[in-house]
C-alpha positions, -999 to +999 in steps of 0.1 A: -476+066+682-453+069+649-465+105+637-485+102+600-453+118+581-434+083+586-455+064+564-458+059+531-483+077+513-495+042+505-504+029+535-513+067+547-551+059+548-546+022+562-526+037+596-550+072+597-582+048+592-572+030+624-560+054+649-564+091+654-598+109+653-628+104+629-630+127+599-654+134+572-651+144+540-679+162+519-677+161+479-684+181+457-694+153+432-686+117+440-653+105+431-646+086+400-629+059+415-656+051+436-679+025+423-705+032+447-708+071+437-710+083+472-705+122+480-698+114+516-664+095+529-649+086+559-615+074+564-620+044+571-638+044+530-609+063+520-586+034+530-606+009+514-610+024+480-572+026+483-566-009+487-592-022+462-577+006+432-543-010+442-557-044+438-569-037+400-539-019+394-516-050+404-547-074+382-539-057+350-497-063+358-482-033+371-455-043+386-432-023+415-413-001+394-434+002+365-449+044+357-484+048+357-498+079+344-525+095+359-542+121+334-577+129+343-606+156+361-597+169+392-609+155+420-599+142+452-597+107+439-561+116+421-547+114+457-563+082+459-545+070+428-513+077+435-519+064+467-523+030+454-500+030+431-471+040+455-488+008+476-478-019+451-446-001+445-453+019+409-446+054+406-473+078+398-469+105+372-497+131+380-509+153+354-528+182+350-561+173+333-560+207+319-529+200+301-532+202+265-526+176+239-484+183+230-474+187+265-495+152+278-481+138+245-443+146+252-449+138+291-463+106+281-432+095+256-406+107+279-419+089+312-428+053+289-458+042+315-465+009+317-504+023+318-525+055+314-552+061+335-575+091+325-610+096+313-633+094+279-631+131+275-593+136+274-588+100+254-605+113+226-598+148+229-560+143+230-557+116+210-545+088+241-547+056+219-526+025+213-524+041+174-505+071+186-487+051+219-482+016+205-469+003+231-499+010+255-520-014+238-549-027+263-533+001+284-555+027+284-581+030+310-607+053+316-628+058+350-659+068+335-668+042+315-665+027+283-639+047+255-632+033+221-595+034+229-596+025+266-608-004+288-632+008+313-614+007+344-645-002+366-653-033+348-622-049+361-627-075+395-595-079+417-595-088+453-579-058+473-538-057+476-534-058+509-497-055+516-474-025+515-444-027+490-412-008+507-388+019+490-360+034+504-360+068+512-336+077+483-358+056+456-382+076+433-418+080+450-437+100+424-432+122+394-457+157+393-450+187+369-442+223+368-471+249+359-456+253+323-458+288+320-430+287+295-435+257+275-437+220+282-438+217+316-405+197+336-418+165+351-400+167+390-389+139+408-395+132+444-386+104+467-395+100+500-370+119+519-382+152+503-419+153+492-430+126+526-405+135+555-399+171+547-422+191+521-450+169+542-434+168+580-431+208+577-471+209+568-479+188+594-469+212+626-495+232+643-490+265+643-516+281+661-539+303+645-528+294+606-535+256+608-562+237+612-581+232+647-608+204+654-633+221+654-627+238+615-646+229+584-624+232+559-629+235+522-600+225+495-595+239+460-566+227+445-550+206+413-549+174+431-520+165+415-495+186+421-470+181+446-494+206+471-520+182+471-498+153+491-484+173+513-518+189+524-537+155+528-503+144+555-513+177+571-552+174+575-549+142+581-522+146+611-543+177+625-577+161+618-604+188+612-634+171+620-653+182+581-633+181+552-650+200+522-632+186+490-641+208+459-631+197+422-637+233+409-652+265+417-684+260+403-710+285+419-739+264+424-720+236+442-701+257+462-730+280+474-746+248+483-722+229+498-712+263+514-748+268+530-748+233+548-711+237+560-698+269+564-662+267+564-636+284+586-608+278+568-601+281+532-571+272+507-578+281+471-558+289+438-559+325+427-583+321+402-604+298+422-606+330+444-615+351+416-637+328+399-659+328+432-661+361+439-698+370+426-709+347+458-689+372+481-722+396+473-752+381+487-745+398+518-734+392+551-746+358+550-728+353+527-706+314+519-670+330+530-688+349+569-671+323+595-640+322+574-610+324+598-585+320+575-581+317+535-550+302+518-537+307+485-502+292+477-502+290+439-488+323+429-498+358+443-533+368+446-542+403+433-547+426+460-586+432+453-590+398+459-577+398+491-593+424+506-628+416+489-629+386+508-613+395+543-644+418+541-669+391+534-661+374+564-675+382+600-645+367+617-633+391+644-596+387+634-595+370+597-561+363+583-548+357+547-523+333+544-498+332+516-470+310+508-444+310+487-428+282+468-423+260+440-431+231+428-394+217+432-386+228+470-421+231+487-428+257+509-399+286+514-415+312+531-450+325+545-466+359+548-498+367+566-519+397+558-547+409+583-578+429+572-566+463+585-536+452+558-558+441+535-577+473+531-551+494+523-544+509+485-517+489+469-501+520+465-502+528+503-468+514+505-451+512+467-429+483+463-422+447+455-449+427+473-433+410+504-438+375+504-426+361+535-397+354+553-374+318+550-388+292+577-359+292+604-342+255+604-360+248+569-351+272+540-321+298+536-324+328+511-298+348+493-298+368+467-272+373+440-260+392+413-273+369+380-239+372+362-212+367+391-237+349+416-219+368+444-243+383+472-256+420+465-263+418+503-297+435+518-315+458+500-309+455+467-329+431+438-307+402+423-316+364+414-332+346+446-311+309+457-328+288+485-314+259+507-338+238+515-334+201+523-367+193+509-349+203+471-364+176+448-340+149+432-340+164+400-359+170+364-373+131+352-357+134+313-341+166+316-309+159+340-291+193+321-319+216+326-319+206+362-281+209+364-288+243+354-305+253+386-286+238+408-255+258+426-239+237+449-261+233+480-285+257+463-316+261+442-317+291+417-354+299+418-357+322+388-369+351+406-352+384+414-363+399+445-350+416+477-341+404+510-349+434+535-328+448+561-349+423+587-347+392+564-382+399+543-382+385+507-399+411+486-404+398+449-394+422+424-401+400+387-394+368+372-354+368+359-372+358+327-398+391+325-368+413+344-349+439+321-330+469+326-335+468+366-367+470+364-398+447+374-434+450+371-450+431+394-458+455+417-477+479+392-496+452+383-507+451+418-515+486+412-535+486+385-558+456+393-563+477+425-575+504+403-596+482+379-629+470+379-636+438+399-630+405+379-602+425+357-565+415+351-530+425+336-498+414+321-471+439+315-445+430+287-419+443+286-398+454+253-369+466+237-380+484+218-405+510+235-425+512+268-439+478+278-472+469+264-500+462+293-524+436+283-561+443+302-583+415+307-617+428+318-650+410+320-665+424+288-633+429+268-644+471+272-618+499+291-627+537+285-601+554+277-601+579+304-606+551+327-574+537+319-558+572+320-569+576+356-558+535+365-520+542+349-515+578+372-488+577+383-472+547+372-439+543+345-445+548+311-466+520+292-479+519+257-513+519+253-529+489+260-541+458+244-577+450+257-593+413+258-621+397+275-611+376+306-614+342+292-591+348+264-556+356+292-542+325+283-532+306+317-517+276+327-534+244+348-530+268+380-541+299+365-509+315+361-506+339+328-488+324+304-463+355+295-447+337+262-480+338+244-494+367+254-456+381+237-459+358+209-495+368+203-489+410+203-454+414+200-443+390+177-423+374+191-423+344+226-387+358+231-383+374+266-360+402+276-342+378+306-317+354+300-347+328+308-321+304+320-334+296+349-370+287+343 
């Protein structure tokens, strides 16, 4: 049998549906796209909401070719979308529905779609109308019903599209964006021969204990738009975990409840998904997380409180943390796994750049270089990280000289500086854009969470012009100043810090701290101290 990776991510559901074992999937509310409003879904019903979606889709004339944007809540059903537009031969352009209005504008003008697909909430919020986007008059369509600037996109009747249109492995498959972190995020282009038979046919290996087995219920928090999200549903679909838990957000309620009738044994969250469910990781050893096996995280680095808050939750014998690291343009790069006797040790046990992971042998190559001569500083010392990777994406949709400016030859310049160890380790130091005067602080920022009350947070800027300024996010927007005396012992010289409540760290759609405000906001200035080439 032709392994799951071969096919299209159209026609993914149509071949799982028919051969392989039976899966369920539990939801966390039902899925927009589906008329009947069902929280329950096999494949099978996976497949045919697929086909019928691709059938409206072809009804209101989008053609093979043609961009369709999909801009809506998260859920599970985004998959589903892009899945049917990839079946009549479109190309999906997946965004965040926690993009705000200038970014979804300029994504929007740049790609031209031949339709918008998104919700009530976010047409009239942003402003998605034919007024603003003339030429997506009758265009707009929302799932949830009727807007005053969209058609509702369940009124419309079309019979199901049953065939497959083709595409080369070299043609454009779909477009998904960068995090943003510095500005309006770069919209990434991906045909099949990197997202499908390489990001995807690397997820889909068993590798025994860090994937999935039969026998797991596992429970997904993710964007499901981002380039993660389709190369996840190849892998539980090749590997087939018998209960599928698919969770929109980490709202407490749900997930205690869902939690309670399923208790998952493996995990893959964002950061601050992980953070955001904490409180539930106190009601005791019964708690949601106690047959956890292993959690995932590969959106950024998890503080180390985290980690070790919920390795202890569980009652697993041998719980592992599994971290990847990665971008959005060349999948996974490398993979570090931290156990609980790990876990549970200070942050500053062992000072130093965080390691996170080693290159996957026969799939991604690491150097590092000096930023001004590119020429290899060799082991042990921080420079600019390149990756080879055959599953590099095609290139920046728009932006062809910004993508031409990561590029160097066969490699991709990833914008961090880090350090390859003496036995082939990458420990990251900072991004190139935060980095100054050989010095990064990632790693005290590992420190000081560590040191901080549960639920806190930090961004270190950098300056010129003085010791860098910590920002301290804590739940209540309070830190006593001998508190924070006692957290910085130790550590470089920092000014004093700038204290806000938790909700106000500005982040982007996967919780990463957006840097440039907080610099714009307190120093004056978005301007970073790194070339910020590269990002």
């Amino acid at each position: 049998m032709e392994p799951n990776w071969t096919f299209s991510l159209g026609e993914l559901f149509d071949h799982r549906s028919t051969s392989g074992k039976p899966m369920t999937f539990h939801l966390s509310r039902p899925l927009d796209i589906d008329r009947e409003k069902r929280d329950v879904l096999d494949l099978p019903d996976l497949a045919s909401i697929v086909r019928t979606t691709a059938g409206i889709l072809n009804e209101i004339g989008v053609n093979p070719g043609d961009r369709v944007v999909v801009y809506k809540a998260n859920h599970f059903d985004c998959i589903l979308f892009a899945s049917a537009i990839v079946r009549i031969g479109a190309i999906p352009v997946m965004l965040s529905g926690l993009l705000q209005k200038e970014a979804v504008h300029s994504l929007i003008e740049r790609v031209e779609p031949t339709a918008v697909i998104s919700d009530t909430t976010r047409i009239g919020k942003m402003e998605i109308t034919a007024a603003v986007f003339p030429a997506l008059t009758n265009r707009i369509f929302a799932v949830d019903g009727n807007a005053v600037a969209a058609r509702d996109f369940s009124d419309i009747e079309a019979p199901p599209f049953l065939d497959v249109v083709r595409r080369s492995d070299d043609e454009l498959l779909m477009l998904t964006h960068t995090s943003g972190t510095t500005g309006i995020p770069k919209l990434v282009v991906f045909p099949p021969s990197t997202i499908q038979k390489q990001m995807a046919r690397l997820e889909c290996r068993n590798l025994h204990p860090l994937t999935f087995r039969r026998h797991d219920i596992v429970a997904m928090f993710t964007p499901y738009v981002h380039a993660r999200a389709f190369t996840w549903i190849y892998s539980v679909l090749t590997l087939s975990p018998a209960t599928v838990l698919v969770m929109d957000k980490p709202d407490l309620d749900r997930v205690q409840e869902m939690f309670r009738q399923h208790k998952p044994t493996f995990v893959e969250a964002l950061p601050i998904d992980y953070s955001a469910m904490e409180p539930l990781l106190r009601t005791g050893a019964d708690n949601p997380f106690s047959k956890v096996r292993v959690f995932v995280c590969n959106f950024d680095a998890v503080r180390w409180p985290v980690i070790r808050r919920y390795m202890n939750a569980t009652s697993h014998r041998y719980p592992l943390w599994r971290e990847g690291y990665g971008q959005s343009e060349t999948g996974g790069m490398g993979m570090t796994v931290i156990s609980r006797r790990a876990a549970n040790r200070p942050r500053d046990h062992k000072p130093g750049p965080r390691v996170v992971g080693r290159p996957m042998p026969g799939f991604v190559k690491l150097m590092v270089v000096d930023p001004d001569t590119f020429q290899s500083v060799g082991r042990g010392r921080a420079g600019l990280v390149l990756a080879k990777t055959r599953a590099r994406c095609a290139g920046y949709y728009g932006e062809l000289d910004r993508w031409k400016e990561k590029v160097v030859g066969d490699w991709w310049n990833t914008g961090d500086i880090g350090i390859l160890t003496r036995t082939g380790a990458l420990r990251i130091v900072d991004r190139e854009v935060n980095y100054t005067a050989g010095m990064g602080y990632l790693e005290f920022e590992d420190t000081i969470v560590d040191r901080l009350a549960e639920g806190s947070d930090v961004a270190i800027l950098p300056r010129v012009d003085g010791p860098p300024l910590p920002v301290v996010a804590t739940f209540d927007g309070n830190l006593d100043s001998d508190d924070w005396s006692r957290v910085i012992t130790g550590l470089p010289e920092l000014a004093n810090p700038i204290i806000i409540q938790g909700d106000q760290m500005p982040r982007t759609a996967t919780g990463k701290i957006v840097r440039e405000k907080l610099r714009d906001t307190y120093l004056g200035s978005s301007t970073a101290l790194g070339s910020g080439r590269w990002t």
